[in-house]
N, C-alpha and C positions, 0 to 999 in steps of 0.2 A: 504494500500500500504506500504509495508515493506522498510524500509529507507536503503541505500544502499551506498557503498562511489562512489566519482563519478570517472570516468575512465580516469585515467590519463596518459595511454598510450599515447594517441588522443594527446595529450599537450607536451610530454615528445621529441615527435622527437624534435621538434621546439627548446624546450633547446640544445637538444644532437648539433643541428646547430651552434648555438649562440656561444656554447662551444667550438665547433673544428673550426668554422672561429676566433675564439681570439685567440685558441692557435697556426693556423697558423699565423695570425695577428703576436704573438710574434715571433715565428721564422723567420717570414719575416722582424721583426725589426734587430732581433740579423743579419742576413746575410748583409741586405745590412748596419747596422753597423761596419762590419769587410771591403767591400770594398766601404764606401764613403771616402773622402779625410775627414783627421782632421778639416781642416776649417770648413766644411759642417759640420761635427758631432757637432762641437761646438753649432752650430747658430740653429740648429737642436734640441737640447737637452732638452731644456720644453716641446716643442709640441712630443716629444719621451718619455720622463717620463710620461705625462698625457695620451697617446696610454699604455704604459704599465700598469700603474693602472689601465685607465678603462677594458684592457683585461683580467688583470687580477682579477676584482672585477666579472665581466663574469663568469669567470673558478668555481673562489672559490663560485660564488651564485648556480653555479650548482651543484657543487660536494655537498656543504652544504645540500641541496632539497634534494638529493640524499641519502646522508647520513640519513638525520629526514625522509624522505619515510621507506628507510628500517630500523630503530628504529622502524617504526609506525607496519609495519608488523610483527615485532618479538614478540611487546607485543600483538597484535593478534586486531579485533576487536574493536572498545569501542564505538560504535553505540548499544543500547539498545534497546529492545521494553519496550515503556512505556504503 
């Protein structure tokens, strides 16, 4: 049985998900940042920094994956028959 990579399309929607609900996540931070009251932003502003980083720890794990998949294709193969 010839060894094969495994099919990672099946897997990839579920990123592409994870990805565009953080990046709307972030736009939905940025808007109702421009219309809450200052007071509110203030009192607000850890639990909005910690929503930012994790959306954006999201974005960047995907794009990264993304990135080293197509690396992995350009240098072709590196499954062997032994």
């Amino acid at each position: 049985m010839p060894l094969t990579a495994p099919d990672t399309s099946k897997w990839w929607r579920h990123r592409r998900r994870h990805s565009y609900w953080s990046l709307l996540g972030l736009f939905a931070m940025l808007v109702s940042g421009v219309f809450a009251p200052a007071d509110q932003l203030v009192a607000a502003m850890p639990l909005l920094q910690t929503l930012a980083w994790v959306f954006g720890a999201v974005i960047l794990t995907y794009v990264g994956a993304a990135t080293l998949e197509d690396i992995a294709k350009l240098r072709g193969p590196t499954i062997t028959k032994g």
